[in-house]
Structures are given as structure tokens and as C-alpha cells.
C-alpha positions in Angstrom: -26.0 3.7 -12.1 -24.5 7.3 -11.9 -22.8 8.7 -14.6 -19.0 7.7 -14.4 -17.8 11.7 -15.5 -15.5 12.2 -13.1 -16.5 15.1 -10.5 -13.4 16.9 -8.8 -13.3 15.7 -4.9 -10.0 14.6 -3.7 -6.8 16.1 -5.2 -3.6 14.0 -6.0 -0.1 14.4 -6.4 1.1 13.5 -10.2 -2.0 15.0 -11.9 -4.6 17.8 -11.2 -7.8 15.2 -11.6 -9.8 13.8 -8.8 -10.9 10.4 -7.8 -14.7 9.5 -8.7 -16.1 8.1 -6.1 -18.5 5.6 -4.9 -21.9 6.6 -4.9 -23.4 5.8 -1.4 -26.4 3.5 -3.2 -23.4 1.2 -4.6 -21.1 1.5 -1.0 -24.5 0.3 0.5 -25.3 -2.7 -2.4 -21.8 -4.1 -1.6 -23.0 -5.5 1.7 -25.8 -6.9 2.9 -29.0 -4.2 4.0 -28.9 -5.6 7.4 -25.4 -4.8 8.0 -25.0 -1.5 6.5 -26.0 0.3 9.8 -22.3 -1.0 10.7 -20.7 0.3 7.8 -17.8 2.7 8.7 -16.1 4.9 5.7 -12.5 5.9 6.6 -9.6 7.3 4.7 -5.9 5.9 4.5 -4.2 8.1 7.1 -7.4 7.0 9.8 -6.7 3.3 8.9 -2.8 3.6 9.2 -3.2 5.4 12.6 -5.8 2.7 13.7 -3.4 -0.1 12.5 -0.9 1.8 14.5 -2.7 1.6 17.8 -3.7 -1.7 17.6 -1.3 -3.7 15.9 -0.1 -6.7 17.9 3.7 -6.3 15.9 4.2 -2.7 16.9 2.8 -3.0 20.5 5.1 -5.6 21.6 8.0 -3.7 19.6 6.8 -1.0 22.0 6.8 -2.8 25.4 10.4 -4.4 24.4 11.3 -0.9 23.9 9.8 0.0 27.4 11.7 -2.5 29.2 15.1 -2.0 26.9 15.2 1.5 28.2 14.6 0.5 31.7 17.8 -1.7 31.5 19.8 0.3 30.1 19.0 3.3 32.7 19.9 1.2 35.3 23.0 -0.8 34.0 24.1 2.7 33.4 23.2 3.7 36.8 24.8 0.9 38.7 28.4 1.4 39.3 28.6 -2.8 40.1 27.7 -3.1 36.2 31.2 -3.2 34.3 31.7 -1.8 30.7 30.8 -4.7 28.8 27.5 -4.5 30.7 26.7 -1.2 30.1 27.0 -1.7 26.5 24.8 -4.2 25.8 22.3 -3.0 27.9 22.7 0.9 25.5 22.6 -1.5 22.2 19.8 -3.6 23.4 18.1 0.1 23.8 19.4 1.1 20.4 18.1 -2.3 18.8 14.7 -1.9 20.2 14.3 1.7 18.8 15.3 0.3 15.8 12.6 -2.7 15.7 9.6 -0.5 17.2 10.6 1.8 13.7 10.5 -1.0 11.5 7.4 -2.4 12.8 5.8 0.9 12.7 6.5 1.1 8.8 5.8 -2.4 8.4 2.1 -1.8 9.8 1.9 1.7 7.4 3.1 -0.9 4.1 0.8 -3.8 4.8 -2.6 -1.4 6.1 -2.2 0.8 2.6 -1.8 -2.3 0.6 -4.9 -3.7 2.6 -6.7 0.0 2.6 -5.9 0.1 -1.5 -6.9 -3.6 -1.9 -10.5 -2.6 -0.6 -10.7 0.7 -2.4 -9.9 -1.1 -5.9 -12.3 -3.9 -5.0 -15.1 -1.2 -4.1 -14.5 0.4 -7.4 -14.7 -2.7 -9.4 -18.3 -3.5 -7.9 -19.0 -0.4 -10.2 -17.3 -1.0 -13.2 -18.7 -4.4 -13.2 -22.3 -3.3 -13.0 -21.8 -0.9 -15.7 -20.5 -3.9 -17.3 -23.4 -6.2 -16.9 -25.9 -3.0 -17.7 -24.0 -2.9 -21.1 -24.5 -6.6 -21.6 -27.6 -6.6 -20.5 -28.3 -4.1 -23.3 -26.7 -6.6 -25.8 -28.7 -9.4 -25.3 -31.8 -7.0 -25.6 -30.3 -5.4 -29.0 -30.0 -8.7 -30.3 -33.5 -10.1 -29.7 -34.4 -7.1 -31.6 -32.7 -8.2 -34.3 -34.3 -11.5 -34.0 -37.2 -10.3 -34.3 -36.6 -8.4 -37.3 -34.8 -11.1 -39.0 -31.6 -9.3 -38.9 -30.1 -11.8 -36.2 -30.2 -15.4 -35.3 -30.8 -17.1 -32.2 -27.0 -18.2 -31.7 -26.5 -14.2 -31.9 -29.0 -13.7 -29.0 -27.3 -17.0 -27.2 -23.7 -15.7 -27.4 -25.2 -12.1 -25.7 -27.1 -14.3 -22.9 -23.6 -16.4 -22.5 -21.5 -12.7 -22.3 -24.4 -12.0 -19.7 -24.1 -14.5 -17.6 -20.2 -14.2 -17.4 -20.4 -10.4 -16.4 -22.8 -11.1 -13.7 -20.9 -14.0 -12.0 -18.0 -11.3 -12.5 -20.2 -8.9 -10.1 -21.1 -11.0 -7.7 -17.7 -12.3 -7.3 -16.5 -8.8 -7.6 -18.7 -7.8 -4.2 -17.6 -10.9 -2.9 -14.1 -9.6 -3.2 -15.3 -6.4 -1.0 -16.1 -8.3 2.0 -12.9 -10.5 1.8 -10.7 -7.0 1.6 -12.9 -5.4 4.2 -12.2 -8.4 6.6 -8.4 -8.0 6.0 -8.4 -4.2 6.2 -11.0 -4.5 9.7 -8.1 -6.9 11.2 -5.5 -4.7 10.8 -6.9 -1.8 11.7 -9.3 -3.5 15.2 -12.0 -1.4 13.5 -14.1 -4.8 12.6 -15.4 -6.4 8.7 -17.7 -3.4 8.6 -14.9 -0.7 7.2 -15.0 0.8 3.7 -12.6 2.5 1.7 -13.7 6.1 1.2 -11.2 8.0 -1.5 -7.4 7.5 -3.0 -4.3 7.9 -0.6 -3.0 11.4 -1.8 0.6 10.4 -2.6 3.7 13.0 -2.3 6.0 13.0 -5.4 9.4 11.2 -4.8 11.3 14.9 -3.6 14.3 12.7 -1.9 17.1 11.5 -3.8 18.4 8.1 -3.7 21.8 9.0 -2.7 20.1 10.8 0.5 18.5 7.8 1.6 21.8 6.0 1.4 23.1 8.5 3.8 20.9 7.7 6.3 20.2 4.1 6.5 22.0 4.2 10.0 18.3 3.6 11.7 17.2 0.4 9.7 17.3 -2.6 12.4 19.6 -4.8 10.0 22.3 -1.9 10.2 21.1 -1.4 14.3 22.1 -5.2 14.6 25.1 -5.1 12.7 26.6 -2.0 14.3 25.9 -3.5 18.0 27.8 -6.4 17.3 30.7 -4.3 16.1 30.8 -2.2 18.6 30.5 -5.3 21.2 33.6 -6.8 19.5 35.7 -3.7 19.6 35.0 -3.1 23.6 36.2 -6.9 23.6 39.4 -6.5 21.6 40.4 -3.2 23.8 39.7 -5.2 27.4 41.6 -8.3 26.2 44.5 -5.7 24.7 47.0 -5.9 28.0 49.7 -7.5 29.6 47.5 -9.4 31.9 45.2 -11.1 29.3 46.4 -14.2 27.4 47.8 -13.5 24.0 45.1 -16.0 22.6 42.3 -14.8 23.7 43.5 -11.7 22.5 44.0 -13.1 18.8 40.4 -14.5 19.4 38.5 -11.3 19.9 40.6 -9.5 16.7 39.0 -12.8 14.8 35.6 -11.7 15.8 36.3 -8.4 15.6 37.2 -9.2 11.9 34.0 -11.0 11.5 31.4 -8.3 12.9 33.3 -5.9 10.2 32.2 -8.2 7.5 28.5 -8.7 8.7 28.4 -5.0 9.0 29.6 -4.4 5.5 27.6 -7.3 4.6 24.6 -6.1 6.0 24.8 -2.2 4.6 25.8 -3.5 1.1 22.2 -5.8 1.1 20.5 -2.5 3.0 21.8 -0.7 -0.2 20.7 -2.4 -2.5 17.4 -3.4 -1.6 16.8 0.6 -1.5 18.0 1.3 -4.5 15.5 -1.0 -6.2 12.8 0.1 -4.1 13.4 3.7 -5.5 13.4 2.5 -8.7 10.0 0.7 -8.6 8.6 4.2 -7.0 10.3 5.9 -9.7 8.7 3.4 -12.3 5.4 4.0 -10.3 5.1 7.4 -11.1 6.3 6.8 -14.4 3.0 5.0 -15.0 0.7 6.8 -13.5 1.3 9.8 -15.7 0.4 7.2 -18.4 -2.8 6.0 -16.9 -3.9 9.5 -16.4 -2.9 10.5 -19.8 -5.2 7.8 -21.2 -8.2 8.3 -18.8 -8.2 12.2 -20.1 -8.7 10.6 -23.6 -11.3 8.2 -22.7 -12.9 11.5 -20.9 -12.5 13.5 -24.5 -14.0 10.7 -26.0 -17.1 10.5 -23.4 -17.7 14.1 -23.7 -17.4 14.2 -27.6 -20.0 11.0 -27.7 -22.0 12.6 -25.3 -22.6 15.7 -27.6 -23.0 13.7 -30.8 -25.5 11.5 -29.0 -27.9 14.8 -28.6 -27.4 15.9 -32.0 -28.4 12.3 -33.0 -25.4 11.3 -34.7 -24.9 8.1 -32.4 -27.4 5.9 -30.3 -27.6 5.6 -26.6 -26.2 2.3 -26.5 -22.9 3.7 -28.4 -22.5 6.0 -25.9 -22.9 3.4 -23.0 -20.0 1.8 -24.8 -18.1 4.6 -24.6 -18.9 5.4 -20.6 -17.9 1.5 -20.3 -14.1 2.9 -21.5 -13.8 5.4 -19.3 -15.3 4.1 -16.3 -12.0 1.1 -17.2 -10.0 4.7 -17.6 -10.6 5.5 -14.7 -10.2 2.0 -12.7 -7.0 2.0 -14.1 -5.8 5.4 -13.4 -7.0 4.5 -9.6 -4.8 1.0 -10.0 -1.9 3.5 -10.7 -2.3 5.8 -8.2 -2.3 2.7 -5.5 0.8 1.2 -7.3 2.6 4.7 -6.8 1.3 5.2 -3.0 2.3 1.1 -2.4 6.0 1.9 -3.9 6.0 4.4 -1.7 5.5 2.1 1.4 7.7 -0.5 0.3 10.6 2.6 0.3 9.3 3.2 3.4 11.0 0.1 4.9 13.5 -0.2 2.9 14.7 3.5 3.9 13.7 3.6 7.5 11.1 6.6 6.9 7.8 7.1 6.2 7.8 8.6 2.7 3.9 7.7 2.2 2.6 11.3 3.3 0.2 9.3 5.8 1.2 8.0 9.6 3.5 11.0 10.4 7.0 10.6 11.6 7.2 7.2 12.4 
């Protein structure tokens, strides 16, 4: 088991601290030895642009897309295609941008909540063996005692009983790897064999929420919405003569009337669900500066500890305690970090742009 002091590797965001990493022993313990020849280590941004490649969502999106713009180039060529026809043909276009965007940040929100999924379970294969090492050192403690008269034999039962819990916690705990590993090698086409190798680096939140409102215009709700509208006011200004029948007339303003509705509709529930998806990546952040704050305690503590255990004012098992704290520091600091970078996603969609930092311009 290495020591759990964090070492500075991967830079984040919020906070100036690093990640601690899996040590390549543990990476390899999670799976069986026959299979660790096939273990592959990528980061977030390699499994995002995998999932982007492969993804069954975002390559149909793409061949709609394909044939959309074929269409509409040659409605638009045609001078046999009328108005109307030319029309839908540019908002069946439009739509399919729109839906080849939102699958593309679909496949960036569910691949980081997979990637971070893995990473987490990965990290709690360590904290769990440092768990069962600590128990392991209770139940010996307490024979000790036993032996010396200065514990009894439920003392050493209740330590065995502890035991036993933390190690069906680790095995369930690797167990866990392989399930998120599956899930993450789906995704991504890059097979069960895939591990998590550091923390997404998350951007701060630099947008405000009143510019995302601004440009919601891309979002394949509001791409729907608007083509409708527009479809109803090219109806109302053909049926708007002398030679068309005053009902029909009357009947395209009613529709007209409706599409305005569903549009306003539409952008109010487009609205709102950003607004409290800024909020949750505001709250995000909030927390993480928490969990970090507490894990630079736990550290404080560790080092302190660590010094008092060499000038022999604590024991060795005191100080395993105390490495047991900050190794669940640190697992929660990484929980935080994922909760910010997951936010993120989830704004993602709900905005229409990739706010993660990973993916690119999607």
C-alpha cells in the first residue's frame, strides 16, 4: 500500500492541489492478472473523443444531417420546388444541425459521468484496502490484548466481525471497477479493458447566466419550435389574398397563433431548465472549495502525526488512523471535483455548448 500523501501530478481548476493517483500495482489488482495485458489507461478528453466517433446517437444525427443538407441544396436548386418547399427542406437542415449538437453533448454528459464513475470506483479499491489493512491491524491489536488480559474475546470477535465487513466492502468495491469499466468501454468502442487514469481538469464557470440565455437559439427544442413558426407565417402570407378563401385564411392565423405559443412555451421551459443547471454548477464549485479545504486539514493532520510518530509521541497504528482520514479526504475532494466537472456537462445541454473544457467545439 503506498503512502496516500498526495504527490503534485495533474493540476485543477478551483484549487492548486493535484490528484493522487493510482499506483500501477493497485490499477493491475483491480482486474484479473490474465487480463491486464488488455488494460488501456485513458484520460477524459481521449474517452469523450472516442465516444464521439463511435457513438451510435451522434452518427445517425450525423447521416440525418448528411442527407438534410442534400435536400435542402436541391429543393433550393429546383425552380419546380415552390416556397413552402423550399422551407421545409432549409428547416429540416436547420433541425438536423440542431440534433447532431445535442447528441454530440449528450455523448460528452453521459461518457464523463461514465469516465468519473470509473475513476471514483478505481479510487475506492484503494481506500478500501487501506481500510481493511487498518482493520486488519485491529483485530491483531486486540488479540494482543487478549493475551495480556487487557481485552476479552468478544473484543477480538467484534475486530474479526469489522474485518470481515471491510473486505466484502473491497471485493465488492473491485467488483464495481469492472462494472464501470464495461459501461465506460461501451461508450467509448474501446472494450471492458479501459481504466480511468487522472481527474477531468474542470474550467471555472467564466460565462454568466444571462449570456447563456442570449444564446439558446441553437438548442433543438428552440430549432423545432422556431421551424414551426416560421412554417406557419409563410402559410398565413400565401393564404393572405383575394384568391384564397377567407377561412382558410382565419385557419392559418389560428395556427399561426398556436406555433407562437409553443415557441414561447418552449424558450420559457429552455430557460428555466438553464437557469437551474447553472445553479447546480454554481453549487458545485461551491463545494468543492469545501472538500479541498477539508483534505488540506486532513493533510496538516497526516504531516503533524507523521512527525510525532518519529519523535515517539504516537504509535504506528495511530498514524495509520490518521492516513485512513485523509486517504477519505482525498476520495472526497475527487467526488467533488467529478460533481463540479458533471455540472458542467449537464449545462452543457442545457445551454447548447460545451462548457466542460474537454470535446472541443461541439
Amino acid at each position: 500500500m503506498t503512502n496516500p500523501t498526495p504527490t503534485p501530478a495533474h493540476p485543477r481548476a478551483f484549487h492548486p492541489r493535484h490528484l493522487h493517483l493510482l499506483s500501477a500495482a493497485l490499477l493491475l489488482a483491480v482486474v484479473p492478472a490474465a487480463s491486464a495485458q488488455s488494460t488501456q489507461v485513458i484520460s477524459g478528453g481521449s474517452a469523450v473523443t472516442a465516444a464521439l466517433k463511435t457513438g451510435a446517437d451522434v452518427n445517425t444525427a450525423q447521416a440525418n444531417l448528411t442527407k438534410a443538407q442534400a435536400a435542402s441544396r436541391a429543393a433550393q436548386a429546383d425552380p419546380a420546388t415552390l416556397a413552402a418547399g423550399k422551407l421545409n427542406a432549409k428547416n429540416a437542415e436547420t433541425l438536423a444541425q440542431a440534433t447532431l449538437r445535442g447528441a454530440k453533448l449528450a455523448a460528452l454528459q453521459n461518457t464523463i459521468g461514465a469516465y468519473n464513475a470509473l475513476l471514483e470506483a478505481q479510487e475506492n479499491v484503494e481506500l478500501q484496502t487501506l481500510q481493511t489493512q487498518v482493520d486488519q491491524k485491529a483485530v491483531q491489536v486486540a488479540q494482543v490484548k487478549l493475551g495480556i488480559g487487557n481485552a476479552t474475546a468478544l473484543d477480538v470477535q467484534n475486530a474479526q466481525n469489522t474485518l470481515s465487513g471491510s473486505q466484502q466492502t473491497l471485493a465488492d468495491a473491485r467488483a464495481q471497477v469492472n462494472l464501470a469499466a464495461a459501461k465506460l468501454g461501451t461508450l467509448t468502442g474501446l472494450g471492458s479493458g479501459v481504466r480511468a487514469g487522472s481527474v477531468i481538469t474542470a474550467p471555472k464557470l467564466g460565462v454568466s447566466l444571462s449570456t447563456l440565455q442570449n444564446n439558446l437559439s441553437g438548442l433543438s427544442s428552440l430549432v423545432s419550435a422556431a421551424n414551426d413558426l416560421s412554417s406557419a407565417q409563410l402559410t398565413v402570407k400565401l393564404a393572405d389574398n383575394d384568391f384564397t378563401p377567407a377561412r382558410t385564411l382565419q385557419d392559418a392565423r389560428t395556427a399561426l397563433a398556436n406555433a407562437q405559443r409553443s415557441a414561447d412555451t418552449a424558450s420559457k421551459n429552455a430557460q428555466q431548465a438553464l437557469a437551474s443547471a447553472y445553479q447546480s454548477a454554481q453549487n458545485a464549485a461551491e463545494l468543492l472549495v469545501v472538500a479541498q479545504s477539508r483534505e488540506a486539514a486532513a493533510q496538516k493532520t497526516y504531516t503533524q502525526d507523521a512527525a510525532r510518530l518519529k519523535s515517539g509521541t504516537i504509535s504506528a497504528v495511530e498514524l495509520q488512523n490518521t492516513q485512513l482520514t485523509l486517504k477519505k479526504a482525498q476520495f472526497s475532494r475527487l467526488q467533488a471535483q467529478n460533481s463540479v466537472t458533471e455540472a458542467l456537462a449537464a449545462l452543457s445541454v442545457a445551454a447548447g455548448q460545451n462548457l466542460t473544457g474537454i470535446g472541443g467545439t461541439l
